[in-house]
matplotlib code that plots the C-alpha trace (Angstrom):
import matplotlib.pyplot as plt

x = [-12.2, -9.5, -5.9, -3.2, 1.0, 4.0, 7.5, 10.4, 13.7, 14.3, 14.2, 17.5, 19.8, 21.4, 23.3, 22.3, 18.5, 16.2, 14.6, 11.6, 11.4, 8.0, 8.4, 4.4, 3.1, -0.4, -2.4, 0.2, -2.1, -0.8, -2.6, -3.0, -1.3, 2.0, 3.1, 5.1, 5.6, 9.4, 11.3, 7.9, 5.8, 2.1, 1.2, 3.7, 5.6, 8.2, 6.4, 7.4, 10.6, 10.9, 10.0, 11.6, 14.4, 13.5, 13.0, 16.6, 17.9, 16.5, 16.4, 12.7, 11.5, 7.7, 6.5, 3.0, 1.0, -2.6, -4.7, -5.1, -2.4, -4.2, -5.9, -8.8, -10.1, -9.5, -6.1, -5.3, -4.3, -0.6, 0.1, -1.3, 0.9, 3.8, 3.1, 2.8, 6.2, 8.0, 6.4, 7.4, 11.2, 11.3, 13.6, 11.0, 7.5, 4.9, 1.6, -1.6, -5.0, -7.6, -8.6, -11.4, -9.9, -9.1, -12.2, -12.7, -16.1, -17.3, -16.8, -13.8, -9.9, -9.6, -12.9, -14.7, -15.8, -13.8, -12.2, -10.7, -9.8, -5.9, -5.7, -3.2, -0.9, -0.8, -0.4, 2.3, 4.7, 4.5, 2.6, -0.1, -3.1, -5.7, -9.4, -11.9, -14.2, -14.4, -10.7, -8.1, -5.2, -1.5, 1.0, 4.8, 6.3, 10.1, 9.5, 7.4, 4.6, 0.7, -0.8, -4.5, -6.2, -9.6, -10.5, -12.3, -15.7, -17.9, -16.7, -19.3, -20.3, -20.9, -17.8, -15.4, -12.2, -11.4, -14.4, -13.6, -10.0, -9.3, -7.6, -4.3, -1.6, -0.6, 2.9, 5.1, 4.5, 0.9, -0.3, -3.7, -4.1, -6.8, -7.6, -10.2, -11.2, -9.9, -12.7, -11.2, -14.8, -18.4, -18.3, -16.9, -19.6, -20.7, -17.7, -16.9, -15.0, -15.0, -12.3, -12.9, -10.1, -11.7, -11.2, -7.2, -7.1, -9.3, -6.5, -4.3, -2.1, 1.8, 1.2, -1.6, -1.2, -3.6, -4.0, -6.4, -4.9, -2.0, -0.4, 2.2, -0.2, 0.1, -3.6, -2.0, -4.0, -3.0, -0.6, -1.2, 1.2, -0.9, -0.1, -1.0, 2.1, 1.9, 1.8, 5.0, 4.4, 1.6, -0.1, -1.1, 1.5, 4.3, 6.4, 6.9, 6.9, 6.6, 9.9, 8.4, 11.0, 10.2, 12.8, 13.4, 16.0, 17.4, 15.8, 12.7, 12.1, 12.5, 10.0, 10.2, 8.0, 9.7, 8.2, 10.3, 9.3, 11.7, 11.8, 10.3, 12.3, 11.5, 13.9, 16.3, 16.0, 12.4, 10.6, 10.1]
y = [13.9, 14.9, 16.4, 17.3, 18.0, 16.3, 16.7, 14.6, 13.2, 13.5, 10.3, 8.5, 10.0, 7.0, 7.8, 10.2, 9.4, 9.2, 6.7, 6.5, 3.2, 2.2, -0.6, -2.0, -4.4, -5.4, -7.5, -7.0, -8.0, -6.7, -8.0, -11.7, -14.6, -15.8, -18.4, -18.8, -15.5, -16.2, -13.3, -11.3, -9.2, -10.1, -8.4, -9.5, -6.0, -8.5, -7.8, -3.6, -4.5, -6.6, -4.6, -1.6, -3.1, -4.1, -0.7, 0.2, -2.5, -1.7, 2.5, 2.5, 6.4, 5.3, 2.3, 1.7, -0.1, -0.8, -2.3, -4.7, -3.2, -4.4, -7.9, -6.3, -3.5, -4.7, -3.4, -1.7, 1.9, 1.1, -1.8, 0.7, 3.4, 1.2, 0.2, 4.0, 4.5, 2.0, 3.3, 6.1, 5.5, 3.9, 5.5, 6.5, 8.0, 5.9, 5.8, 3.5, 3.0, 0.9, -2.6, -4.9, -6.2, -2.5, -1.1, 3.0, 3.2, 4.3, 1.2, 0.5, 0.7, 3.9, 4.9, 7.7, 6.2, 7.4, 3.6, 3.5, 7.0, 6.6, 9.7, 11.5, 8.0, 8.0, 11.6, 11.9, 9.6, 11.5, 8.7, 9.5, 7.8, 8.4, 7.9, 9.2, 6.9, 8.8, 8.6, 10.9, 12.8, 12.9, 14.9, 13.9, 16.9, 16.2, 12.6, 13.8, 11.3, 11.7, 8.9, 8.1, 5.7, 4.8, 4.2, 1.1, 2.0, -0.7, -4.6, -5.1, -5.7, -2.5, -1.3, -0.8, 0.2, 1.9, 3.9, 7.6, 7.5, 10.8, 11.7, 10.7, 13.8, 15.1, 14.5, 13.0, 8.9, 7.9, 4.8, 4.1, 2.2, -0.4, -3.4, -5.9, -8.8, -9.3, -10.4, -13.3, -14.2, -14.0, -16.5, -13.8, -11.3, -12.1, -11.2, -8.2, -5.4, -6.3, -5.1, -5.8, -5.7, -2.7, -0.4, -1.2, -0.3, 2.8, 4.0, 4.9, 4.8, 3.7, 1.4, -0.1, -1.3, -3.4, -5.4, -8.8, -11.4, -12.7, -14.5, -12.4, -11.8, -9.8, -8.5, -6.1, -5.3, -3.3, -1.2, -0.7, -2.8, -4.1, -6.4, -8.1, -7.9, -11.3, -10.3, -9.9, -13.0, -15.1, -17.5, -17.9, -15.8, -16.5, -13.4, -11.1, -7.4, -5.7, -3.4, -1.0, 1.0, 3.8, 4.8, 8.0, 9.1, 12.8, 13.8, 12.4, 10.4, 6.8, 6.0, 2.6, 0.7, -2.3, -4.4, -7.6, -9.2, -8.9, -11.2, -9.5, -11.9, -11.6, -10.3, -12.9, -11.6, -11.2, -8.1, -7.8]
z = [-3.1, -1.2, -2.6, -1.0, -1.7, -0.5, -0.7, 0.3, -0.8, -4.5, -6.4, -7.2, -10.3, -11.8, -14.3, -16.7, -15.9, -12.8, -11.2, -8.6, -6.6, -4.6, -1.8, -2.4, 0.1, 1.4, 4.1, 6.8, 9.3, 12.6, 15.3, 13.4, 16.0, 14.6, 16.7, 20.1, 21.8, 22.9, 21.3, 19.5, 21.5, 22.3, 19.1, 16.8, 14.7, 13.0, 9.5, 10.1, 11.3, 8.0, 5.8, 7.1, 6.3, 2.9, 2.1, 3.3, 1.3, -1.5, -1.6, -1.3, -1.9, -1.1, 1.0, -0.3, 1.9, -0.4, 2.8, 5.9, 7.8, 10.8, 11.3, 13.3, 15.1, 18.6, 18.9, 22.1, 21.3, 22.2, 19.8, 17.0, 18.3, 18.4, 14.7, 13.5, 15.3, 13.6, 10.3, 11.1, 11.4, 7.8, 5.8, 2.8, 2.7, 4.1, 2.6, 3.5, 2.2, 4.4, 3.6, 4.5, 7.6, 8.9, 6.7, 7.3, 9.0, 12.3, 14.4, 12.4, 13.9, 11.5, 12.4, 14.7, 17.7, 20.7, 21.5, 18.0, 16.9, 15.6, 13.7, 16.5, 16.1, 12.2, 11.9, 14.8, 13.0, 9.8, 7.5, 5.1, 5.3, 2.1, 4.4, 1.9, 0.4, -2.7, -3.2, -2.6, -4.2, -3.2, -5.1, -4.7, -6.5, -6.0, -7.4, -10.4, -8.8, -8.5, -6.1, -6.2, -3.6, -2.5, 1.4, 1.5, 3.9, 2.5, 2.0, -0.4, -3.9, -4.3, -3.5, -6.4, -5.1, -8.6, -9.2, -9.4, -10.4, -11.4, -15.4, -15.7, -15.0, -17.8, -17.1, -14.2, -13.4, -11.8, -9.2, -8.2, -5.6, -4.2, -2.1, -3.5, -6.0, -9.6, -11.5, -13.3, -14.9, -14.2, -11.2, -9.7, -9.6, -6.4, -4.4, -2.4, -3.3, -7.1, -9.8, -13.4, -16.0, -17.7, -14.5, -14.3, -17.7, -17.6, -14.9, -17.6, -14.6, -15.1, -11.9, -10.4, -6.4, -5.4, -2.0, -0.5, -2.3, -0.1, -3.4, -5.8, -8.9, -11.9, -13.0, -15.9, -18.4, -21.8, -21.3, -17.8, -15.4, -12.0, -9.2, -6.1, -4.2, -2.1, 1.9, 3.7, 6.1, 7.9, 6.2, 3.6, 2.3, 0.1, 2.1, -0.8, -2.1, -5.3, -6.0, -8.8, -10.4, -12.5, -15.0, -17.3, -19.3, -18.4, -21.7, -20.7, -24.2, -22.7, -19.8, -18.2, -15.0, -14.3, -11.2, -9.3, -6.5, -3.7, -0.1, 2.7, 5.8, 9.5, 11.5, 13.2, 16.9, 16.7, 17.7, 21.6]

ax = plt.figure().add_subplot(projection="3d")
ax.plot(x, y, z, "-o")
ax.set_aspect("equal")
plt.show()
């Protein structure tokens, strides 16, 4: 399992307290068609674009981004690049975990094979991308965060995008994040990718992010606060994020995670 630090901008003072805010989104899909080219590019960016500035608008510290930021691995290496530049002009740390439309295997986008290695584009433009399978680590020390995520290498049944979350910190807020199914009953056993109501709650984290479902859907369970974000646009899609605000008091006595669903719109003048 892989850990690692980072720093960046210290999390907004309001008032006499401190809050962190987390821009979460999923199944972005770049590369999916969107329509008439006109004013979008072959491979339409207008979903970056938006929610860049969704992040602006709302003083995002993170943009969480819990899978599918790609539709498929055929990408030419240039539309990737040009995605992993835009990411990285947002104005907030930019963090990704794989889904099962960009899944991290060999023959995968993310993957080793010569025609798809990416690594050089992601880690040029300054965004983090958690790629172990086993789950990795990320330590925002100036926003008091820990950040757990699981790269998805397997869409299967067998896959359990919340196995090996490690022990809560003992202080500071905590997100894990994943992409796959919320088992709503048995009927769902079958499906890939599974996540049962006992693993969000066996988190213990203060958020959980998760990503597939394209439809803004609250899985919490407990005391533990999860959702499905709703995608940004395409269809279906209800063109949504989830604005997670983590709240504490200067004396550290009241804590508070508080999540509202903010609209994610394409930009007016397109993206070519």
């Amino acid at each position: 399992m892989k850990e690692w630090a980072e720093t960046g901008s210290s999390a907004t003072e309001r008032g006499s307290g401190r809050q962190l805010r987390v821009l979460h989104t999923s199944d972005v899909h770049i590369g999916h068609v969107r329509g008439p080219h006109g004013s979008h590019r072959d491979i339409c960016q207008c979903p970056i674009h938006a929610l860049a500035a969704t992040a602006v608008a709302h003083a995002a510290d993170i943009l969480l981004i819990a899978g599918d930021l790609f539709d498929h691995a055929r990408l030419k290496r240039s539309d990737v690049a040009h995605t992993m530049e835009l990411l990285g002009g947002v104005d907030a740390s930019v963090v990704i975990i794989p889904g099962n439309h960009d899944v991290h295997d060999e023959q995968s986008l993310w993957g080793t094979h010569a025609d798809h290695e990416h690594r050089l584009e992601v880690t040029g433009a300054g965004v983090i991308f958690l790629d172990d399978p086993e789950g990795a680590t990320l330590h925002f020390g100036e926003h008091d965060l820990t950040l757990w995520g699981r790269a998805m290498d397997l869409h299967h049944s067998e896959y359990r995008p919340l196995a090996g979350v490690p022990a809560r910190p003992d202080d500071g807020w905590f997100i894990a994040a994943g992409h796959g199914h919320f088992q709503r009953n048995a009927d769902d056993a079958h499906r890939s990718s599974p996540i049962a109501a006992e693993e969000i709650e066996a988190t213990g984290a203060d958020y959980v992010a998760l990503g597939h479902w394209h439809v803004t859907t609250d899985v919490s369970v407990g005391d533990v606060v999860a959702w499905y974000p709703g995608a940004p646009m395409g269809v279906p899609s209800n063109g949504t994020a989830s604005l997670v605000t983590f709240s504490q008091s200067a004396d550290g006595a009241d804590r508070s995670v508080a999540v509202s669903h903010v609209p994610v719109a394409a930009p007016l003048d397109g993206c070519a």
